[in-house]
N, C-alpha and C positions, 0 to 999 in steps of 0.2 A: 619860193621867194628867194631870189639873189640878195647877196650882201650889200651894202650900199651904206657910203660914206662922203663926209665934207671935210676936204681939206682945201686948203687956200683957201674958200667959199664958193668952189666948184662941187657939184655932184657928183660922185663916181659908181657905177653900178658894177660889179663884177659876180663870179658864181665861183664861189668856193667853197670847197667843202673842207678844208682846214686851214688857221689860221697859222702860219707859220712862224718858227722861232723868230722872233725880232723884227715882224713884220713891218709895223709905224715904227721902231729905235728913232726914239727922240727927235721924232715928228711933233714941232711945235702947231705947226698948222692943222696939225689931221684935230677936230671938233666936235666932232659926231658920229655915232656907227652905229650900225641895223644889223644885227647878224641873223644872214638867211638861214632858214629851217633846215638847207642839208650839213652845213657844219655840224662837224662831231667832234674837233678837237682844236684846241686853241696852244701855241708852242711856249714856252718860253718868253718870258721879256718882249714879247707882243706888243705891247702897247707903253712898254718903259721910255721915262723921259718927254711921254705926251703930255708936256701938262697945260693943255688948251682943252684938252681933250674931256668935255663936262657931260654928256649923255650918251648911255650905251643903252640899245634897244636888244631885245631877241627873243621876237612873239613866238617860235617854235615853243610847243607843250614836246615835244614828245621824249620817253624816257630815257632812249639812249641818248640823249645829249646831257640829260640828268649830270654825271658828274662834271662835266662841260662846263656848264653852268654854276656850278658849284664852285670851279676852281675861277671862274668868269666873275664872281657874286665878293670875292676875295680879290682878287685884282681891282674891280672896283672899292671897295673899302680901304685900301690900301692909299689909293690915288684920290681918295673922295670925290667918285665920280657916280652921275645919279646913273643908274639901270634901272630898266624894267623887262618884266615878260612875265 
């Protein structure tokens, strides 16, 4: 499953397998994000300054993303943003 996101309230599908340092940097528009099953790492201040930014998805179980997730699970607590997976 590719990552996929709304910004503007466009779609966007891409395949990444890491999220890079400051990927969205205070993307008011970015809204929404799916993060697909092969990311393993997510960078830095990724998502800082999104604050439109209200539902983070990421159905992947598998372990090695385990801490991914973890440090993903704290970014959203931070931004009070809902996740699931």
């Amino acid at each position: 499953m590719a990552t996929t996101y709304i910004k503007n309230g466009q779609t966007t599908t891409v395949n990444l397998t890491t999220i890079n340092d400051d990927w969205q940097l205070n993307e008011t528009d970015f809204t929404s994000l799916t993060i697909g099953d092969n990311v393993t790492s997510i960078g830095n201040n990724a998502f800082k300054g999104c604050t439109n930014l209200n539902s983070v998805t990421w159905p992947g179980k598998t372990t090695s993303n385990l801490v991914t997730k973890l440090r993903l699970r704290q970014i959203c607590r931070h931004f009070s943003i809902f996740c699931s997976w």
